[in-house]
Wavefront OBJ file of the C-alpha trace (Angstrom):
o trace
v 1.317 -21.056 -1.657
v 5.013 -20.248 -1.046
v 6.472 -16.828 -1.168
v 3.603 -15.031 -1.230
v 3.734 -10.989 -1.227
v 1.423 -8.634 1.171
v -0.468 -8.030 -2.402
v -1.060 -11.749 -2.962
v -2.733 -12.070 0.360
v -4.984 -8.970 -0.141
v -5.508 -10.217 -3.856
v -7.361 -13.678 -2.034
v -8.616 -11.749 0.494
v -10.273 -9.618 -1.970
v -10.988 -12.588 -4.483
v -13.052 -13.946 -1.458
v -15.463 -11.087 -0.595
v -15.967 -11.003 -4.370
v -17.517 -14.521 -4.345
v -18.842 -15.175 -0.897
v -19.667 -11.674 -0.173
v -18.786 -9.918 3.217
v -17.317 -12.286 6.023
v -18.474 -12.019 9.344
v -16.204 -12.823 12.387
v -16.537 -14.814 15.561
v -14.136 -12.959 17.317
v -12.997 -9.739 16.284
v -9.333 -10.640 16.942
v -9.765 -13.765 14.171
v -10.410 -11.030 11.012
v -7.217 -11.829 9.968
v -6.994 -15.725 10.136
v -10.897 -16.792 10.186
v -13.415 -15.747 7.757
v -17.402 -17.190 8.116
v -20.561 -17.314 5.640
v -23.254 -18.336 8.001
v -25.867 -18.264 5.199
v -23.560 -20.055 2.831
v -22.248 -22.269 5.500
v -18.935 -22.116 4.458
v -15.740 -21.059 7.013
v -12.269 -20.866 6.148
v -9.313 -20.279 8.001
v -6.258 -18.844 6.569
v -3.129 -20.182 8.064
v 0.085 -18.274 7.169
v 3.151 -17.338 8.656
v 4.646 -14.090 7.087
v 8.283 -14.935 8.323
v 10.018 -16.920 5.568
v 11.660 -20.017 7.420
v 13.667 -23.111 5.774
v 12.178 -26.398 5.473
v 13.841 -29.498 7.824
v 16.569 -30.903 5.431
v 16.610 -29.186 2.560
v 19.408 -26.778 1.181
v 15.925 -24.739 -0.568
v 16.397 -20.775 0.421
v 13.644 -19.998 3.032
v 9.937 -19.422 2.186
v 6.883 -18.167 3.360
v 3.817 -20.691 3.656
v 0.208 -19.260 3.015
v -2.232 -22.201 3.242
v -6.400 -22.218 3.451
v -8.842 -24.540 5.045
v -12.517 -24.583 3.566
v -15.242 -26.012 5.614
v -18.568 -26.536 5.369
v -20.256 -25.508 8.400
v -24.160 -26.767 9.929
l 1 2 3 4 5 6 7 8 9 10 11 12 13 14 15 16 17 18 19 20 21 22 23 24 25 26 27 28 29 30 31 32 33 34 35 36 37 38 39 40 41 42 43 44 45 46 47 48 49 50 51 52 53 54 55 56 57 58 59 60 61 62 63 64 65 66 67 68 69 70 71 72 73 74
């Protein structure tokens, strides 16, 4: 996703609990990047990086990047 707002991030983040139910955390320091359903065995880290920066090359104004990783977990 590319220039997302604060409310599109708490809109996922909300969209999320709503279908997987309450995270739990490894670390207490990862709440905001790394969310885990033991029972469902499903992780998934959020990456994002709320500076906007311009991509190598390109005349494009800058963006911000928002990007998830789903895993299945054992």
């Amino acid at each position: 996703m590319h220039n997302y707002k604060d409310a599109d991030l708490t809109k996922l983040r909300e969209s999320l609990i709503a279908e997987y139910g309450q995270p739990t955390f490894a670390n207490e320091s990862l709440r905001l990047t790394k969310w885990q359903w033991p029972e469902k065995k499903i992780q998934i880290i959020l990456y994002y990086d709320p500076v906007a920066k311009r991509e190598l090359g390109s005349n494009k104004p800058p963006e911000t990047t928002l990007n998830l990783a789903f895993r299945k977990t054992e």
